[in-house]
N, CA, C and O atoms as a GROMACS GRO file, in nm:
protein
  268
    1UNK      N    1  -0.211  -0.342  -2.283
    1UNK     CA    2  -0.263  -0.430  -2.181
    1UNK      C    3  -0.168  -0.437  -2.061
    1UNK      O    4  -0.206  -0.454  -1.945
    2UNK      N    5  -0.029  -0.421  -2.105
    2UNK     CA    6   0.090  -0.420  -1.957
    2UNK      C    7   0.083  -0.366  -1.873
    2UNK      O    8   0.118  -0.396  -1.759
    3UNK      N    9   0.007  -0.216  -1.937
    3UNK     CA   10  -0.033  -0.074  -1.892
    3UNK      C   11  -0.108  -0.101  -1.786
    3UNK      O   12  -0.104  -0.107  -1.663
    4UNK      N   13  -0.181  -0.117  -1.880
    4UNK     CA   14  -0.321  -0.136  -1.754
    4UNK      C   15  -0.286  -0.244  -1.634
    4UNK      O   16  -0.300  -0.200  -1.520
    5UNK      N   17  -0.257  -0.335  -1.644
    5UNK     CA   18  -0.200  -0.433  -1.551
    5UNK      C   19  -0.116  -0.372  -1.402
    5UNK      O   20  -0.146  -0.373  -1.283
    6UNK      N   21  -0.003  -0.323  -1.480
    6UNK     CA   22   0.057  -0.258  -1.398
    6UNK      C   23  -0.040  -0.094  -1.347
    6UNK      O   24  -0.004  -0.055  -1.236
    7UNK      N   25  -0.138  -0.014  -1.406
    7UNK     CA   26  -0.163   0.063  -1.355
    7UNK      C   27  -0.276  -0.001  -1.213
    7UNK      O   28  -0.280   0.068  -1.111
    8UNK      N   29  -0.354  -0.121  -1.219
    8UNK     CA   30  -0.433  -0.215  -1.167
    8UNK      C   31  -0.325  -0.251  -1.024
    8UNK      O   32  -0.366  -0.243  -0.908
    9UNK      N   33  -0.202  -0.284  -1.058
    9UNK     CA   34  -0.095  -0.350  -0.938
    9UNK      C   35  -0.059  -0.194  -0.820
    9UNK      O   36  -0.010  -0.205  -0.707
   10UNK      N   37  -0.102  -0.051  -0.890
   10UNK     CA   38  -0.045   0.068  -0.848
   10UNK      C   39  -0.170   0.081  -0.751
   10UNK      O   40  -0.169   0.129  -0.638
   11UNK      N   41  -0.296   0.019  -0.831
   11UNK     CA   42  -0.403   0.098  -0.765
   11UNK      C   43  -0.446  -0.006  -0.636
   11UNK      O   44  -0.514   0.016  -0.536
   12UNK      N   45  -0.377  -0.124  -0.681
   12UNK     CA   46  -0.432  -0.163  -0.493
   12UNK      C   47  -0.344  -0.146  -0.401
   12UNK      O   48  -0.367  -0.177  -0.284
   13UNK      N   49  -0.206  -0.083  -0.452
   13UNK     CA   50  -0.141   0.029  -0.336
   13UNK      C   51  -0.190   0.132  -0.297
   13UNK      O   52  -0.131   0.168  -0.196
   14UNK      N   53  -0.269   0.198  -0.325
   14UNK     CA   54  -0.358   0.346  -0.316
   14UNK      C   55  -0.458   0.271  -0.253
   14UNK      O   56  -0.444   0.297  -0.134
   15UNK      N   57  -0.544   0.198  -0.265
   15UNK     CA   58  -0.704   0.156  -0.176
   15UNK      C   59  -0.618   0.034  -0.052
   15UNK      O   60  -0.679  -0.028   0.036
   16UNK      N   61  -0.544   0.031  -0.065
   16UNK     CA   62  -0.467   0.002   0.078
   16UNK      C   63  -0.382   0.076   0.146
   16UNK      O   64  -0.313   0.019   0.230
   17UNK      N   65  -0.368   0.226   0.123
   17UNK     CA   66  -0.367   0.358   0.187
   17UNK      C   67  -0.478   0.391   0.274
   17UNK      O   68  -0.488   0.419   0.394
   18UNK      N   69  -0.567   0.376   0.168
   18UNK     CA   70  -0.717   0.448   0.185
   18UNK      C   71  -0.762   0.384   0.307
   18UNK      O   72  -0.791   0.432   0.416
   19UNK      N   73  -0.762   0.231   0.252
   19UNK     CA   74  -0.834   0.123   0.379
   19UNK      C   75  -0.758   0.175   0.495
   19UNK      O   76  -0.838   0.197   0.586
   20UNK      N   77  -0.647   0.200   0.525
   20UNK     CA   78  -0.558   0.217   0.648
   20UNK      C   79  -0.612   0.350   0.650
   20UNK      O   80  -0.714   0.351   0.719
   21UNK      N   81  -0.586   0.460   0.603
   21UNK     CA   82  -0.678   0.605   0.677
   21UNK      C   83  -0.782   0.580   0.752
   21UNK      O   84  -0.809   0.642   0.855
   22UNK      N   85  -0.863   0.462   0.695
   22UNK     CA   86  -1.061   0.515   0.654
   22UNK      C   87  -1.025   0.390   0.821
   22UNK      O   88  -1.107   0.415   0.910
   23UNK      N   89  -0.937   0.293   0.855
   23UNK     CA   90  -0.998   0.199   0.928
   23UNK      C   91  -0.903   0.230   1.074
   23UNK      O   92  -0.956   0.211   1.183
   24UNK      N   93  -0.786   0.271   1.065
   24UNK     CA   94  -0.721   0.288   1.178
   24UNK      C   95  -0.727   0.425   1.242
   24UNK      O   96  -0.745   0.523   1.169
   25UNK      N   97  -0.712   0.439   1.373
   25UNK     CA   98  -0.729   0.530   1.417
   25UNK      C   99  -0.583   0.633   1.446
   25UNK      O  100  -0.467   0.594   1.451
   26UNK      N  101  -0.634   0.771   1.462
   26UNK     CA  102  -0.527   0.890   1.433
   26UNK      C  103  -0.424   0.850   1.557
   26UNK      O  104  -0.453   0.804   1.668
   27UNK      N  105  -0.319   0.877   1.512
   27UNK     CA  106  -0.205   0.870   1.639
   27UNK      C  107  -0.237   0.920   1.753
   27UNK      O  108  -0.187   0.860   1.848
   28UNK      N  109  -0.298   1.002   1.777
   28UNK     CA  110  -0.314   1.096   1.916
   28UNK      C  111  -0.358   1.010   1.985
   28UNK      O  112  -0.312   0.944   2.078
   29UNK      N  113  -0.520   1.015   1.894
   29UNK     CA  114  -0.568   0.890   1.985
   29UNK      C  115  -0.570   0.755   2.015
   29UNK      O  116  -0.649   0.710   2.099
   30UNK      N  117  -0.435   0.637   1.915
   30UNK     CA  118  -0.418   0.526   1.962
   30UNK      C  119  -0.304   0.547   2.076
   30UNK      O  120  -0.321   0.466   2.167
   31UNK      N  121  -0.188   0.637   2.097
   31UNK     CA  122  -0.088   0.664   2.175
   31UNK      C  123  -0.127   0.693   2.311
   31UNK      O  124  -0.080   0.645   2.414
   32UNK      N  125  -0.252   0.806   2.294
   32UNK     CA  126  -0.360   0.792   2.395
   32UNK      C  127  -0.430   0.640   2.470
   32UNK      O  128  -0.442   0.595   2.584
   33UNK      N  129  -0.447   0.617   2.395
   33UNK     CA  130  -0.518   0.462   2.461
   33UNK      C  131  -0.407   0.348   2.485
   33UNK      O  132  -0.442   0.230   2.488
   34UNK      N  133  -0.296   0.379   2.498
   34UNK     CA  134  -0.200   0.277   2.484
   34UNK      C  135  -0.178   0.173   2.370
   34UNK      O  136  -0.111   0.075   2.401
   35UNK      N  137  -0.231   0.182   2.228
   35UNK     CA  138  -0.244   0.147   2.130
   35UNK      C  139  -0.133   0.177   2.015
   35UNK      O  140  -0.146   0.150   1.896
   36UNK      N  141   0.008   0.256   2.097
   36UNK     CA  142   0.026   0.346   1.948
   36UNK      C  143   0.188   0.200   1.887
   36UNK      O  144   0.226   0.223   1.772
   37UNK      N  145   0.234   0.126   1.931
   37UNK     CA  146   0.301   0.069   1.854
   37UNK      C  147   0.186  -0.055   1.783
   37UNK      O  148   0.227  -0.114   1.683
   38UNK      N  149   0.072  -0.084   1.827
   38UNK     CA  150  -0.023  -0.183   1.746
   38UNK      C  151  -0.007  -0.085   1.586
   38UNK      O  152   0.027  -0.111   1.470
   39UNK      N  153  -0.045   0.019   1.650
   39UNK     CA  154  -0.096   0.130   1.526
   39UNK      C  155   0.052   0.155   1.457
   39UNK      O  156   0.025   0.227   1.360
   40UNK      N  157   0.148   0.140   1.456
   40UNK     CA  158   0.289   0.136   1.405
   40UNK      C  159   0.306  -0.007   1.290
   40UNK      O  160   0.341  -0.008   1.172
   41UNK      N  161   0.274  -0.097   1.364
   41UNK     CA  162   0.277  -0.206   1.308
   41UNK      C  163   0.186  -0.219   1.185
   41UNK      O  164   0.224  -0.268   1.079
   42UNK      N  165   0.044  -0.165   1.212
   42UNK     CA  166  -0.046  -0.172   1.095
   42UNK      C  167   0.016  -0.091   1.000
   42UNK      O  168   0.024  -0.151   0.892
   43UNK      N  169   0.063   0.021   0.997
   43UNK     CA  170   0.101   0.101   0.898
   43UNK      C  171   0.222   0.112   0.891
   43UNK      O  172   0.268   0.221   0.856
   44UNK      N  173   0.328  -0.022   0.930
   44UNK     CA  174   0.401  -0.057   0.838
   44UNK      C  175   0.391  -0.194   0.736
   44UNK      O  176   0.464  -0.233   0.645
   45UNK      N  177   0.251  -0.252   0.799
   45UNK     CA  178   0.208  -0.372   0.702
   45UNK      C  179   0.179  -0.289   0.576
   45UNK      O  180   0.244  -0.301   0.472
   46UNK      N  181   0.080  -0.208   0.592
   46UNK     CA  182   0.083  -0.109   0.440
   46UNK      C  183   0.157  -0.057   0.373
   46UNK      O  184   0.134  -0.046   0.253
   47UNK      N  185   0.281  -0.004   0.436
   47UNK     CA  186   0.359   0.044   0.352
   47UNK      C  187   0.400  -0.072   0.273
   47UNK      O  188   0.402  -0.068   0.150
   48UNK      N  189   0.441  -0.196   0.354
   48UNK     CA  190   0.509  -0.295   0.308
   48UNK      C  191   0.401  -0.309   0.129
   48UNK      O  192   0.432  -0.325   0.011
   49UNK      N  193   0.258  -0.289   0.212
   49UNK     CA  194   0.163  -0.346   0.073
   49UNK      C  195   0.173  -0.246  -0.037
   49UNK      O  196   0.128  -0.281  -0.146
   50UNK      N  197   0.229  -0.119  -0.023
   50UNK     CA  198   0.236   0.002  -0.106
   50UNK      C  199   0.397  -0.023  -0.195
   50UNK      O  200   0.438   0.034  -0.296
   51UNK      N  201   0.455  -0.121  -0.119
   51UNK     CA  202   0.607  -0.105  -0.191
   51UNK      C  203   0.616  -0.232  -0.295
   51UNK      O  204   0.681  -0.229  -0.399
   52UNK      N  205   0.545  -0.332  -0.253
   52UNK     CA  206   0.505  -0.450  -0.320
   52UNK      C  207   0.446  -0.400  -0.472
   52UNK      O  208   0.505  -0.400  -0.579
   53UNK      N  209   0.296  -0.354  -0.438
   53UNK     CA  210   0.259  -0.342  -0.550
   53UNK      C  211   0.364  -0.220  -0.658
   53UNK      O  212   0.354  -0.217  -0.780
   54UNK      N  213   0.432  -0.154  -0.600
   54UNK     CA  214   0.513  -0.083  -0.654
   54UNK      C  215   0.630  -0.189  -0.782
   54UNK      O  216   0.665  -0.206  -0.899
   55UNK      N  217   0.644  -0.227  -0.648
   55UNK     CA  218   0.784  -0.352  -0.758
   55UNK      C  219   0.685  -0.453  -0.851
   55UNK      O  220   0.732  -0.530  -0.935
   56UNK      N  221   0.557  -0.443  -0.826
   56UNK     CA  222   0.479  -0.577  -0.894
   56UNK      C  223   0.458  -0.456  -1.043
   56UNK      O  224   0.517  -0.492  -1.145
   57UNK      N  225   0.398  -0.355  -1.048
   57UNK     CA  226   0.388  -0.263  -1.140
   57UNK      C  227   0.545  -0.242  -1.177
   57UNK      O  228   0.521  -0.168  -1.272
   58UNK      N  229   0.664  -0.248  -1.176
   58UNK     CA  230   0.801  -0.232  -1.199
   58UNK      C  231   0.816  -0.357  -1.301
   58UNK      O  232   0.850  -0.347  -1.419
   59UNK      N  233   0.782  -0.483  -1.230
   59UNK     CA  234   0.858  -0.588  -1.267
   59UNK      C  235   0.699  -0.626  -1.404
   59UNK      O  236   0.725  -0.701  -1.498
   60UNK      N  237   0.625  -0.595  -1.398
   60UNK     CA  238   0.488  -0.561  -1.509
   60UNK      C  239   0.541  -0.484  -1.618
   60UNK      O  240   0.570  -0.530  -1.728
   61UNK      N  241   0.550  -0.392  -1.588
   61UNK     CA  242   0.646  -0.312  -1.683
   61UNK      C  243   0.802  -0.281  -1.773
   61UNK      O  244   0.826  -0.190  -1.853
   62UNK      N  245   0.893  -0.396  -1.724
   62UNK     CA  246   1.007  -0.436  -1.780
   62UNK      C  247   0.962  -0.577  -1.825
   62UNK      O  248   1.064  -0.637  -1.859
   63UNK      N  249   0.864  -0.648  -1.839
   63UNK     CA  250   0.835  -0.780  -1.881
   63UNK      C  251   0.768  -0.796  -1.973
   63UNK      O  252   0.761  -0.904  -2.032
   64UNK      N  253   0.686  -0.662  -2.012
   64UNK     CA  254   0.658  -0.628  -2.125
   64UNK      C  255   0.717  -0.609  -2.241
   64UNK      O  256   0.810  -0.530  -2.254
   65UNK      N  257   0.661  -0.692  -2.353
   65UNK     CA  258   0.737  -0.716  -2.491
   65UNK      C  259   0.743  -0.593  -2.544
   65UNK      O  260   0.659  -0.503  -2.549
   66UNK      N  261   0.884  -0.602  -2.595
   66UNK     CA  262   0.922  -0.483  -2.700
   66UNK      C  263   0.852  -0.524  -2.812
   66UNK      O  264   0.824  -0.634  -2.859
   67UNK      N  265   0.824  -0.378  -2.853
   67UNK     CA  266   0.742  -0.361  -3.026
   67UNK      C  267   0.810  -0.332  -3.094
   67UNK      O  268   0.777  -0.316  -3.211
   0.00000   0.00000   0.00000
């Protein structure tokens, strides 16, 4: 069940990749439009959300009872 928990904490780091591909636009064209540090900022909010669920699946996984 830890497993899964923590594999669950991994996977809404991955569909908050995804959401940021699928919703922001390509560098060319926000740098183009004068947009490109907005577009910096969004995709370092994600990373931030990709490193989180990382340590949340970490700290899931050392909190888990020994058998």
């Amino acid at each position: 069940m830890w497993v899964l928990a923590a594999i669950a904490a991994l996977a809404l780091g991955v569909a908050s990749v995804v959401v940021g591909l699928n919703i922001l636009p390509g560098p060319s064209k926000a740098f183009a439009a004068g947009t490109g540090v907005p577009l910096l900022v969004a995709w370092a909010v994600v990373l931030v959300g990709v490193s989180a669920s990382i340590t949340l699946a970490r700290f899931i996984l050392a909190a888990r009872p020994k058998s």
